[in-house]
C-alpha positions as a Markdown table, in Angstrom:
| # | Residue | x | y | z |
|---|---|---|---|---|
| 1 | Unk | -7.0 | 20.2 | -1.0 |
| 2 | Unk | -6.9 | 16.6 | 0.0 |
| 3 | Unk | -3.8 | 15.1 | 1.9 |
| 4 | Unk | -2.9 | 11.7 | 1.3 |
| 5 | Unk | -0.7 | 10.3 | 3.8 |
| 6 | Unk | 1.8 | 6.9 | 2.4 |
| 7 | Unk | 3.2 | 4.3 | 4.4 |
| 8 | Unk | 6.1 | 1.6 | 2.8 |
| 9 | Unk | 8.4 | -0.4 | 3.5 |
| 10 | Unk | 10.3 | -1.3 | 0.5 |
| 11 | Unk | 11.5 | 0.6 | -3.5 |
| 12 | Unk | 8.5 | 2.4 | -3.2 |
| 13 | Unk | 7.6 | 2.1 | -6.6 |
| 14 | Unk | 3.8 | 2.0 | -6.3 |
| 15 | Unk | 4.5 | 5.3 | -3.7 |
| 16 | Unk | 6.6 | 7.2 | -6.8 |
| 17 | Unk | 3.8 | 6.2 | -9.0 |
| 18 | Unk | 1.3 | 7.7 | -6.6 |
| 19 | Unk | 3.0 | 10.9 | -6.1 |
| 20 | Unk | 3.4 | 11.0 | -9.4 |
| 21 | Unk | -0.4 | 10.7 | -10.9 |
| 22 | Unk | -1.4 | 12.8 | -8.2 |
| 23 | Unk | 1.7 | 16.2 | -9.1 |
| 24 | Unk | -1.1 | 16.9 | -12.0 |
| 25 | Unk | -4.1 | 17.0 | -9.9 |
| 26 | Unk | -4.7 | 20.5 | -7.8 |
| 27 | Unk | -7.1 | 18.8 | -5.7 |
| 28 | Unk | -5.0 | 16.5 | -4.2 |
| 29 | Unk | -1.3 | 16.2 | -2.4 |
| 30 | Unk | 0.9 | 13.8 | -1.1 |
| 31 | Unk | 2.1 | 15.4 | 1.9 |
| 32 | Unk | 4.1 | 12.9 | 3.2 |
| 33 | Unk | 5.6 | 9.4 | 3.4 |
| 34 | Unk | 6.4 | 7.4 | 6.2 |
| 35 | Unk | 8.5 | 4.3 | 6.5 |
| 36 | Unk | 9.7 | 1.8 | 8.8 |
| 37 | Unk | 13.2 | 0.6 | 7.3 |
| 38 | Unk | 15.9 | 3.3 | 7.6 |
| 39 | Unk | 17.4 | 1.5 | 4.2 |
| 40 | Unk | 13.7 | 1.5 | 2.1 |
| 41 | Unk | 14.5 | 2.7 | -1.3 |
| 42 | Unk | 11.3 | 4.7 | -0.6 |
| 43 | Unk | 13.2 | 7.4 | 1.2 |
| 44 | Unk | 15.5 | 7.8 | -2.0 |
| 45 | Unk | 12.6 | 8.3 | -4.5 |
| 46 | Unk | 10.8 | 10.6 | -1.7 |
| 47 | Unk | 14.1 | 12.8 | -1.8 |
| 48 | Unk | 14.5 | 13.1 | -5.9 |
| 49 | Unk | 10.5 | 14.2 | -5.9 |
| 50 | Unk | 11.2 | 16.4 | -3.3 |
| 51 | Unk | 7.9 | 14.8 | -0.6 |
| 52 | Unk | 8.9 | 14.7 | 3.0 |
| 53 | Unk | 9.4 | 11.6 | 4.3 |
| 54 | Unk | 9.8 | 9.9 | 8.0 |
| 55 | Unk | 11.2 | 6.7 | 9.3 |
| 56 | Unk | 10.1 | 5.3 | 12.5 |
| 57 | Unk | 11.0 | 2.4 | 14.7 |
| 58 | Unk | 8.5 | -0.5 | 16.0 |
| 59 | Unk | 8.3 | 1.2 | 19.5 |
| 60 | Unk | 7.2 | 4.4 | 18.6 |
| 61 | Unk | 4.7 | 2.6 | 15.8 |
| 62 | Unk | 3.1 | 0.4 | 18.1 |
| 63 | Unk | 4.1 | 1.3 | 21.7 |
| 64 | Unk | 3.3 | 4.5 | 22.0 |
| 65 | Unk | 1.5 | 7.1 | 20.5 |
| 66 | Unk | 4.2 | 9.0 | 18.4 |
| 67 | Unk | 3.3 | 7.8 | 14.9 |
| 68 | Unk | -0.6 | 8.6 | 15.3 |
| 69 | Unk | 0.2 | 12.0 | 16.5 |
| 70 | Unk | 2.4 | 13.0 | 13.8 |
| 71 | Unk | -0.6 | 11.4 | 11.4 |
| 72 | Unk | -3.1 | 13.5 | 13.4 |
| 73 | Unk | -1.0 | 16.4 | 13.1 |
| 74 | Unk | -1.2 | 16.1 | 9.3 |
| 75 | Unk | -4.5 | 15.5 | 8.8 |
| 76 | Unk | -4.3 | 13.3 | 6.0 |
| 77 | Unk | -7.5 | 12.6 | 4.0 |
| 78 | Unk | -7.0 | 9.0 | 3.3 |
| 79 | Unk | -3.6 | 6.6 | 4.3 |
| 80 | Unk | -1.9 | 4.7 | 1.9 |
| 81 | Unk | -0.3 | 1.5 | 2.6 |
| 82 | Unk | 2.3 | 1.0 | -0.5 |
| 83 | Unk | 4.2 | -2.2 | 0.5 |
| 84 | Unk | 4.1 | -1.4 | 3.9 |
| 85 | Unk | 4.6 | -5.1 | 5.8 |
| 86 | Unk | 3.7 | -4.2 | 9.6 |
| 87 | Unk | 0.1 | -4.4 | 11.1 |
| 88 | Unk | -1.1 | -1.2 | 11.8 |
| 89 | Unk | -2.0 | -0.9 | 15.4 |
| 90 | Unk | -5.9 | -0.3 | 16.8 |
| 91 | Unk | -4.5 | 3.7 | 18.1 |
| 92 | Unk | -3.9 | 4.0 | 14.4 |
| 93 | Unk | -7.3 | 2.6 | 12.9 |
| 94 | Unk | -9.7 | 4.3 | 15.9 |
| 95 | Unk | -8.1 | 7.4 | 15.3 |
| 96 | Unk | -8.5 | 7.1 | 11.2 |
| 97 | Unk | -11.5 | 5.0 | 10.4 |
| 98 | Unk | -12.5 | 4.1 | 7.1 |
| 99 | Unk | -9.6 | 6.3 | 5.8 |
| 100 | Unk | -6.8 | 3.9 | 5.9 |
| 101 | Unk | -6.3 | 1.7 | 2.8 |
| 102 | Unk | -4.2 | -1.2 | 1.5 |
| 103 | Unk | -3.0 | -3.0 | -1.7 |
| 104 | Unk | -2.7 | -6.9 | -2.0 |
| 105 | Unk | -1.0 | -8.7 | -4.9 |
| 106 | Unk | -3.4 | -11.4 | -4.9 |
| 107 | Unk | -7.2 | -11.4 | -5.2 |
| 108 | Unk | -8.5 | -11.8 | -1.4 |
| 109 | Unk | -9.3 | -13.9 | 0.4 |
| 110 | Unk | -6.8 | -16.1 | -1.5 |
| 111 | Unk | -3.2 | -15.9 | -0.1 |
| 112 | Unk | -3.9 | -13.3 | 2.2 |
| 113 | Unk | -2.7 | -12.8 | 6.0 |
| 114 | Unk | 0.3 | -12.4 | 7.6 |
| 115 | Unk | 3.6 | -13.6 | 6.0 |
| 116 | Unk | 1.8 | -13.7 | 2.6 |
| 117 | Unk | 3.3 | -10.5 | 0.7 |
| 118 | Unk | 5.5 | -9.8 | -2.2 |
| 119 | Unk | 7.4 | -12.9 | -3.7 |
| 120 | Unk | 5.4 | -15.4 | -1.3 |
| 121 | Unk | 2.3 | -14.6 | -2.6 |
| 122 | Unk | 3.1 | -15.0 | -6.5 |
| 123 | Unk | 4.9 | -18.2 | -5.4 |
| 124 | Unk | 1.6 | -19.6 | -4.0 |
| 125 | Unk | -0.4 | -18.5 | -6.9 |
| 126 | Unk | 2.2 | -20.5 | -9.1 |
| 127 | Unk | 2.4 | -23.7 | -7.2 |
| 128 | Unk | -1.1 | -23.3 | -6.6 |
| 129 | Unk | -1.5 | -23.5 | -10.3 |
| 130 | Unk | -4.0 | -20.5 | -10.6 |
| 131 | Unk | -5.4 | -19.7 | -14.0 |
| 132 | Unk | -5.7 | -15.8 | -13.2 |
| 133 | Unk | -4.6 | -13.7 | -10.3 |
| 134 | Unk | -4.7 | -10.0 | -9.2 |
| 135 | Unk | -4.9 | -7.1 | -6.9 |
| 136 | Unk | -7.1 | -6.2 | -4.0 |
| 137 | Unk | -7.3 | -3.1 | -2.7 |
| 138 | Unk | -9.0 | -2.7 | 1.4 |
| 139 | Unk | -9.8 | -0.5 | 3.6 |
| 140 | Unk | -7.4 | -2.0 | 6.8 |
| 141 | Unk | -8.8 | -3.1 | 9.8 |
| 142 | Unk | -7.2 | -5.3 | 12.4 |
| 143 | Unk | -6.3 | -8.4 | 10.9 |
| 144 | Unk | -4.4 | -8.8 | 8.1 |
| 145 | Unk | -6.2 | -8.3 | 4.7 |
| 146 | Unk | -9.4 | -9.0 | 6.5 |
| 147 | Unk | -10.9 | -5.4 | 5.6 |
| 148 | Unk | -13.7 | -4.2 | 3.2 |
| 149 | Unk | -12.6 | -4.7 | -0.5 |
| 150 | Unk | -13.0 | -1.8 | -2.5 |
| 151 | Unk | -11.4 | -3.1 | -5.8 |
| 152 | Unk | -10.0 | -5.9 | -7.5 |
| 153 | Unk | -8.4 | -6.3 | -10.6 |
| 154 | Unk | -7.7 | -9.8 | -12.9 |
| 155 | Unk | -5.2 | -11.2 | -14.6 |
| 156 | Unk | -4.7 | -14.7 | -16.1 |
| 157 | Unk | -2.0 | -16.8 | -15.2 |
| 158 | Unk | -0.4 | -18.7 | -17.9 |
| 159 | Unk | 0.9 | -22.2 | -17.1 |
| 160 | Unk | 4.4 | -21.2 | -18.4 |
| 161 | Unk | 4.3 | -18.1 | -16.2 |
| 162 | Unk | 6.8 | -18.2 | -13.3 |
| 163 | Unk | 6.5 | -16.1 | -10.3 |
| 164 | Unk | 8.3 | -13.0 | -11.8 |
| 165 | Unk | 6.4 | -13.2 | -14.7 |
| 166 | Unk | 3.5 | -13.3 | -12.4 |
| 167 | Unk | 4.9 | -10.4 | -10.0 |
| 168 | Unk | 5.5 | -8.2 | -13.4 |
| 169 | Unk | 1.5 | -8.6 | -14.4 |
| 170 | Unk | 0.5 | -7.7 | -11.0 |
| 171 | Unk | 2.9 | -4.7 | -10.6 |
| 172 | Unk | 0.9 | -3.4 | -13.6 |
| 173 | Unk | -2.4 | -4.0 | -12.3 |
| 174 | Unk | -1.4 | -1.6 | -9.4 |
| 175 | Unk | 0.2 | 1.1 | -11.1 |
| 176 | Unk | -2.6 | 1.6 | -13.2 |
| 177 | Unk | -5.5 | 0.8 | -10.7 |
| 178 | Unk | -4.0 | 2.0 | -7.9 |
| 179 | Unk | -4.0 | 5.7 | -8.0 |
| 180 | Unk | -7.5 | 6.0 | -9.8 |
| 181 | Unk | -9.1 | 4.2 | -7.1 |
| 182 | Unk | -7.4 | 6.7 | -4.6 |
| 183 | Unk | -9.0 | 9.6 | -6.8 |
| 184 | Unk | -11.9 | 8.3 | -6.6 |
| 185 | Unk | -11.9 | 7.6 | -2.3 |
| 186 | Unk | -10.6 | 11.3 | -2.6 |
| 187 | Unk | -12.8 | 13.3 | -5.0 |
């Protein structure tokens, strides 16, 4: 069976959806999910679909090696950054290469780095008057967004779109892209 392994740091509504596709599928597992904000809504959802879940602090993430042993100890096949806002540190990346992945609301390189996530980036798309916009999902290396692209998905922007309007087309682009390109990294 493969072990995914998801890191977040908000709702956690791309992890839910993930655990979700993936309760149908005996070849794969969500083992477990890891956050760094004691108050992510993430923990809430991990708890009603019954996947263990883990908070750490910024020491232990990028100070030391407590995270990565934990993730060692697991053995994940691939790890999933849901929302997860923190650069993942080199112990991290050597130790899982090419098996640590990332979704970006935006279709990279455009509005990528650090500080550009969430609201910001639908904001820049808007006052950057973009006629379409989408996801990117990449493998994570270390810089931000700077890793291989795997996927990417469109969708136009309408003048009269405003940034929630624009947040709500890309939220769909990731729940249904998202997981499929996981099963296919997986099987």
């Amino acid at each position: 069976m493969k072990q995914i392994v998801i890191l977040a740091s908000g709702s956690g509504s791309n992890a839910e959806n993930i655990i979700t596709y993936f309760r149908q599928n005996p070849l794969v597992k969500v083992s477990a999910v890891f956050t760094n904000k004691i108050s992510a809504k993430v923990l809430e959802r991990c708890d009603r679909l019954e996947v263990p879940s883990f908070y750490f602090n910024k020491v232990s993430f990028t100070n030391s090696d407590a995270v990565v042993d934990v993730l060692k100890g697991l053995q994940p096949d691939l790890i999933v950054l849901a929302g997860f806002l923190w650069k993942i540190p080199s112990n991290i990346i050597e130790a899982f290469p090419n098996k640590i992945i990332n979704i970006h609301p935006a279709l990279l390189p455009k509005y990528g780095g650090k500080g550009m996530y969430g609201a910001k980036v639908h904001q820049a798309v808007k006052e950057n008057e973009e006629t379409e916009t989408g996801i990117t999902i990449h493998y994570v290396n270390e810089h931000y967004d700077e890793g291989a692209i795997i996927f990417q998905a469109k969708t136009p922007v309408e003048p009269s779109d405003d940034a929630d309007a624009i947040a709500e087309k890309v939220h769909q682009l990731e729940y249904e892209h998202f997981p499929k390109v996981i099963e296919k990294l997986l099987l």
